[in-house]
N, C-alpha and C positions, 0 to 999 in steps of 0.2 A: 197616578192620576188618570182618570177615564172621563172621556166625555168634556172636556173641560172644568169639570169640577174639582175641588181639591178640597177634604175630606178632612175637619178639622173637629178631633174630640180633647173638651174640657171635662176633666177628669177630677173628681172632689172625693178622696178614698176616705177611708175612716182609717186616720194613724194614730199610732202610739208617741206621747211624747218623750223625747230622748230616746227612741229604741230604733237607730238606726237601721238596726237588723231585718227587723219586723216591716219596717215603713218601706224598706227596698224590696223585701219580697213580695209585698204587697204591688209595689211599684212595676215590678218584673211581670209578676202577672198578668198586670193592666195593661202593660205594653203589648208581649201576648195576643191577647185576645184582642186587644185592637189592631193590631197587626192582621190576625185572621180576618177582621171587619173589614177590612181594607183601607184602614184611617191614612191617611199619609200625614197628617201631625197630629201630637195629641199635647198637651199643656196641664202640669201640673200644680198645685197652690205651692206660693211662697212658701218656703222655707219647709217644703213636704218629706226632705229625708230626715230629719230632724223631729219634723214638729213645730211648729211656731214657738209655743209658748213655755219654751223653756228657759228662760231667765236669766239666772246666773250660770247654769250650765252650760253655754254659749263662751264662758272663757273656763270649762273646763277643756282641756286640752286629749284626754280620752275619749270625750264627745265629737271633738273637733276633728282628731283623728279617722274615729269609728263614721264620721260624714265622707269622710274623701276615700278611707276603701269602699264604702256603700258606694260614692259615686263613680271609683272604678269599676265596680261591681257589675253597676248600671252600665258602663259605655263594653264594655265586656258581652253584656247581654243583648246589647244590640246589634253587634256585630253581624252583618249582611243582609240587617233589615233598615231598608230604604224611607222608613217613617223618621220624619225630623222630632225627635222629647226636648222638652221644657221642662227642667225638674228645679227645684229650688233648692240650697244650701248654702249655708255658711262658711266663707273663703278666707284665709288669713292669710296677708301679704306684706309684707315689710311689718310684721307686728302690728299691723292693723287688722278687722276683722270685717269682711264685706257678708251681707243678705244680699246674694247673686241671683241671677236667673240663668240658669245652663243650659246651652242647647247640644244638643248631642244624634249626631247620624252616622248611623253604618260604621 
């Protein structure tokens, strides 16, 4: 933070639905470069590692899966960068299944 300000990018990528994969890299990138911008948070749409609009895929369980190494993935890549991310993804706890908001620093 410089100056008093605090440097806040909302982030709208163009993702793949159900392709974890793809959506994180995407996501890695974004952070990146905003990283070098010198964003100190950045916020991404609901349910962005995923996709929104995947359906019944949301109780496939390879899906659900392929969300949480993507969002290891994610806290992995941020490692000793000081920007606070907001990423979104699908959480299954006691056999229920939550649309989270994540935040994730350093």
């Amino acid at each position: 933070m410089s100056r008093n300000f605090y440097r806040v990018a909302a982030v709208s990528p163009t993702l793949n639905v159900a392709d974890c994969d793809y959506n994180t890299g995407i996501i890695v990138d974004l952070i990146s470069t905003l990283s070098e911008r010198s964003a100190d948070m950045c916020v991404f749409p609901e349910l962005c590692i995923t996709g929104y609009t995947c359906g019944d895929l949301f109780h496939n369980s390879t899906m659900i899966d392929s969300a949480m190494e993507s969002l290891c993935r994610l806290v992995k890549s941020t490692d000793g960068n000081r920007m606070l991310v907001w990423v979104g993804a699908p959480l299954v706890h006691d056999g229920a299944m939550y649309n989270c908001a994540i935040a994730i620093a350093d």
